[in-house]
C-alpha positions as CSV (number, residue, x, y, z in Angstrom):
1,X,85.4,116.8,50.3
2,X,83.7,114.6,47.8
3,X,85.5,111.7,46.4
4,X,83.7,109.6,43.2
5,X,85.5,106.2,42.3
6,X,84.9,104.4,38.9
7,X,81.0,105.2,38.9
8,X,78.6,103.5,36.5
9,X,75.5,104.1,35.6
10,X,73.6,101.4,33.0
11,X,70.2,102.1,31.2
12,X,69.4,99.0,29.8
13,X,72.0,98.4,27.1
14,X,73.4,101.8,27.7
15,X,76.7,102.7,29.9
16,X,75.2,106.2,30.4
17,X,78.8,106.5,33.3
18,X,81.0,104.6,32.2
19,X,83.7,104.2,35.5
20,X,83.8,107.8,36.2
21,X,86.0,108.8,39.2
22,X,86.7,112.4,40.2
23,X,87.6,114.3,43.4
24,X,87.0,117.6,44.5
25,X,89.1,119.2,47.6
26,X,87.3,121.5,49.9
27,X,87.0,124.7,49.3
28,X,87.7,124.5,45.5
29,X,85.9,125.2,42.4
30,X,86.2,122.5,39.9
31,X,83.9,121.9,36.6
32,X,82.6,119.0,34.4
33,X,82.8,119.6,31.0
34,X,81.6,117.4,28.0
35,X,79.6,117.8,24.7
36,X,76.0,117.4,24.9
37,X,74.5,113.7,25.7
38,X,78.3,112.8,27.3
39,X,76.5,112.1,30.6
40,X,76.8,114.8,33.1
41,X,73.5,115.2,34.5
42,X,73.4,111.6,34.7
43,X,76.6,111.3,36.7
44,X,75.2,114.7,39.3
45,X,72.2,112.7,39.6
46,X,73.9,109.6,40.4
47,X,76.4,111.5,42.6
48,X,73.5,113.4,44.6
49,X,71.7,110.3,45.5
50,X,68.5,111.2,42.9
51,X,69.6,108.1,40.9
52,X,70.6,104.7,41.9
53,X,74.6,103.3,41.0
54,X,75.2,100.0,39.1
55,X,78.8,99.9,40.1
56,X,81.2,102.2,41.9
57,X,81.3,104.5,45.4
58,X,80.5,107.9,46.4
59,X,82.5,109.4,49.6
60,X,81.4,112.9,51.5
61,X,83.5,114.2,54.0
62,X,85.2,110.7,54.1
63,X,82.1,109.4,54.5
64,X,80.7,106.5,52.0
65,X,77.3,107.9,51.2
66,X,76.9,105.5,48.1
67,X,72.8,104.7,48.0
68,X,72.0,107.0,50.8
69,X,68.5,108.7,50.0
70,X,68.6,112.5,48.7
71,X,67.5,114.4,52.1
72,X,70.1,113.0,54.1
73,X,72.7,113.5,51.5
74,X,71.5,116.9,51.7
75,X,71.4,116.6,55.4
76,X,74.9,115.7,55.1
77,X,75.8,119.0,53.6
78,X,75.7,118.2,49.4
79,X,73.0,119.8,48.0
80,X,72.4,119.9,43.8
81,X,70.7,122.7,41.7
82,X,68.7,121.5,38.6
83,X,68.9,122.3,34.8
84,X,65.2,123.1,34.7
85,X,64.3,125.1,37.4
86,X,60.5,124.4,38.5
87,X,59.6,126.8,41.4
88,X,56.3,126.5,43.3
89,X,54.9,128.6,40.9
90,X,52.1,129.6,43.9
91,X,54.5,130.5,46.3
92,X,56.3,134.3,46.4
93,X,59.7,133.9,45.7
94,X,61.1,134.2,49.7
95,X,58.4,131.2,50.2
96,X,60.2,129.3,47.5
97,X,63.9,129.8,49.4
98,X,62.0,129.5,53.0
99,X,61.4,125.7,51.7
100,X,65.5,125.7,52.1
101,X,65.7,127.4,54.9
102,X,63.0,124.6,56.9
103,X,65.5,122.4,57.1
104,X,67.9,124.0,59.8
105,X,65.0,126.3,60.9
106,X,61.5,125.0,62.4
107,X,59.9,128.0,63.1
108,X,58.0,129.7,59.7
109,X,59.5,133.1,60.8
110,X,63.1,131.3,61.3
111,X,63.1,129.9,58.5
112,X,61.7,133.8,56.5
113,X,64.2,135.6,58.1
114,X,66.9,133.3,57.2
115,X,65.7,133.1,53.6
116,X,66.0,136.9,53.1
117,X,69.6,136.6,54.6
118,X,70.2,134.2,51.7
119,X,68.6,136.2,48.8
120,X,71.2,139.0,49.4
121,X,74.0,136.5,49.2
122,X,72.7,135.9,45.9
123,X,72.1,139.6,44.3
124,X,68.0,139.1,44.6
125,X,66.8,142.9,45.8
126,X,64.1,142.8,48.8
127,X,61.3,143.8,45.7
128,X,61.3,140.8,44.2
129,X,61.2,138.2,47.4
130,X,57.7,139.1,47.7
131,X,56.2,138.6,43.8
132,X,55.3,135.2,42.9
133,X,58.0,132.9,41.7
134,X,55.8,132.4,38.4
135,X,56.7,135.6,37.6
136,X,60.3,135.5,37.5
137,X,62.6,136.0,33.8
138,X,65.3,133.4,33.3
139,X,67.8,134.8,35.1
140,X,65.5,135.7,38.4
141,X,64.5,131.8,38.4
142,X,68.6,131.0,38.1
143,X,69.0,133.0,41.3
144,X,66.0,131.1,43.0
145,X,67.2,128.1,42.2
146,X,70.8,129.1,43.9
147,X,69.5,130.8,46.8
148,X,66.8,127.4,47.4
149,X,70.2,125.2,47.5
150,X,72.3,127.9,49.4
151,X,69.6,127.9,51.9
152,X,69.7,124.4,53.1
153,X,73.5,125.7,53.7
154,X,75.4,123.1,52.2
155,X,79.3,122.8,52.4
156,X,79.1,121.1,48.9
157,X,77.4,122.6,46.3
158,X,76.7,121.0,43.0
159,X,75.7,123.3,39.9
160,X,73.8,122.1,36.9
161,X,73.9,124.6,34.4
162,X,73.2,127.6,36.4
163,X,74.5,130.0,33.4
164,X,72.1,128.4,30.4
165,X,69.8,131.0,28.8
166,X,71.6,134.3,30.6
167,X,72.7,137.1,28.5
168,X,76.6,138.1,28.6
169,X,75.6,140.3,31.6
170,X,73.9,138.2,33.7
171,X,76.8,135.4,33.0
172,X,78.7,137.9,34.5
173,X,77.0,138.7,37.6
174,X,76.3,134.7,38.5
175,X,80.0,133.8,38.1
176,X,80.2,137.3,41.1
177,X,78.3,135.3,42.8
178,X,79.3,131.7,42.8
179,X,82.7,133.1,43.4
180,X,81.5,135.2,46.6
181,X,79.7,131.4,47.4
182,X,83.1,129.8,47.6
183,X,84.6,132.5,49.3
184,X,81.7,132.0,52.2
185,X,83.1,128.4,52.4
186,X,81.0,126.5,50.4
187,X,82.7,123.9,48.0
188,X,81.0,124.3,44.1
189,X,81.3,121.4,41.8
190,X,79.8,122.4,38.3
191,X,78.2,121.7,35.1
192,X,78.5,124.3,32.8
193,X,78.9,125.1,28.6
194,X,79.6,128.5,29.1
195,X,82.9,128.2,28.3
196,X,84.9,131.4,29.1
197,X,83.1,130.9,32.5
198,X,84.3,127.4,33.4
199,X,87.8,128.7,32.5
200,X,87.8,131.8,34.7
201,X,86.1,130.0,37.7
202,X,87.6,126.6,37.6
203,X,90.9,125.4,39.1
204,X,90.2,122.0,37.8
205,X,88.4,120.5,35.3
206,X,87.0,117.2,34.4
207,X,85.9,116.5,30.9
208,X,83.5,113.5,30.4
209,X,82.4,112.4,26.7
210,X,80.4,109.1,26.5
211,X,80.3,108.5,29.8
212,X,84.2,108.4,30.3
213,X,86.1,110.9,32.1
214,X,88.8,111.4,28.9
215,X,91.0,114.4,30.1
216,X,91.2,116.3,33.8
217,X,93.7,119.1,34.3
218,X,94.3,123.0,35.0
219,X,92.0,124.9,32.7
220,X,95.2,126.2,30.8
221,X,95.9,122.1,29.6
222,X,92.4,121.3,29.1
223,X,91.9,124.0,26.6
224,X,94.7,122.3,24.7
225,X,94.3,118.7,25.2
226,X,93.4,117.0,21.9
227,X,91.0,114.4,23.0
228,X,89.1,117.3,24.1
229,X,88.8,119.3,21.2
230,X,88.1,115.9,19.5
231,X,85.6,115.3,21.8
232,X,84.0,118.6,21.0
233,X,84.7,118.5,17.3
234,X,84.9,115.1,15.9
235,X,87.7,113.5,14.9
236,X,90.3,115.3,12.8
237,X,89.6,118.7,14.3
238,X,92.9,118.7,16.3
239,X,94.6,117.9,13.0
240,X,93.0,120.3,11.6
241,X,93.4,123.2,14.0
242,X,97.0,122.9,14.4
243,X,97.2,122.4,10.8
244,X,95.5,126.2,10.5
245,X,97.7,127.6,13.6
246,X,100.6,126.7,11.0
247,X,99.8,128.2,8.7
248,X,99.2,131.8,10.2
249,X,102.0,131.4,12.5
């Protein structure tokens, strides 16, 4: 499905990607990890087509897509969610999905309809399509911000944090729903720090810390790997764990 092959990204002096290649097979669910400032965004960004590559390729569907402009990546069928979701604040919240939903659909009604089909796919009750998206808590903005993408229907779906600032509860019911996503045939590559939900929604994970891709495995090896938890704990920290499983084994 996607295919990303020893991507770079420079900001002046700065290797923000530093040769980053990943794959992700249709139909899958795989996540990329990394402490904070590692380059993630950066790489989704550069992926999706909102920034331009210094070095490297991008392949959809087979297809090289490398420095193709946003709308007809999206066109293409990869569409990316944002950390900070902005709604138009002006619009009701089945206006704010609708904006998805013009891109297959011409007609205003079309395109209504086929938002409200979307908003159930994502857990949003008919009561709240018609308030305005200025109104929405944290995790009613999360589900706009799926339900926007969703709507464009994309068979690739990149997720930038979609979990960040739900309670346990709401963690819950998102990673319901991005399961029920891949299960309607969409293919979800994701972003995420909420652990324990990367681990029970992955199948693979890619773990990125200064721009490099360091470790990529089943969930069960990453959780283990030491440059990971070196990665996330500074150097030592594996020494030291293992050093502390000793001694209460």
């Amino acid at each position: 499905m996607l295919k990303v092959t020893n991507l770079t990204k420079i900001f002046g002096g700065l290797k923000a990607v530093d040769g980053a290649s990943l794959e992700v097979g249709q139909g899958r669910i795989v996540a990329l990890i990394g402490p904070n400032g590692a380059g993630k965004t950066t790489l989704f960004a550069c992926i999706a087509g909102f920034l331009p590559i210094n070095q490297g390729r991008v392949e959809l569907l087979g297809q090289d897509i490398t420095g193709m402009k946003v709308h007809d990546i999206a066109r293409l069928g990869m569409v990316r969610t944002f950390q900070i979701t902005q709604p138009f604040a002006k619009l009701t919240v089945l206006e704010n999905i609708a904006v998805g939903s013009h891109q297959l659909h011409a007609r205003r009604a079309d395109a209504l309809a086929h938002a409200r089909t979307v908003a159930e796919r994502v857990g949003m009750p008919a009561a709240m399509l018609d308030q305005p998206a200025a109104e929405l808590t944290v995790a009613g903005r999360k589900r706009l911000e799926l339900a926007r993408a969703l709507a464009t229907e994309p068979k690739l779906l990149l997720l930038d944090e979609v979990m960040a600032g739900l309670n346990p509860q709401e963690i819950v019911e998102i990673i319901g729903i991005i399961r029920k996503i891949r299960d309607g045939g969409v293919t979800i590559l994701l972003i995420e720090h909420v652990m324990h939900a990367v681990m029970s929604l992955s199948e693979h994970i890619y773990v990125l810390s200064y721009g490099k891709i360091i470790a990529q495995g089943a969930p069960k090896d990453i959780v283990n790997n030491r440059d990971v938890v070196e990665a996330y704990l500074g150097r030592g920290a594996a020494e030291q764990m293992a050093a502390a499983e000793g001694q209460h084994a």
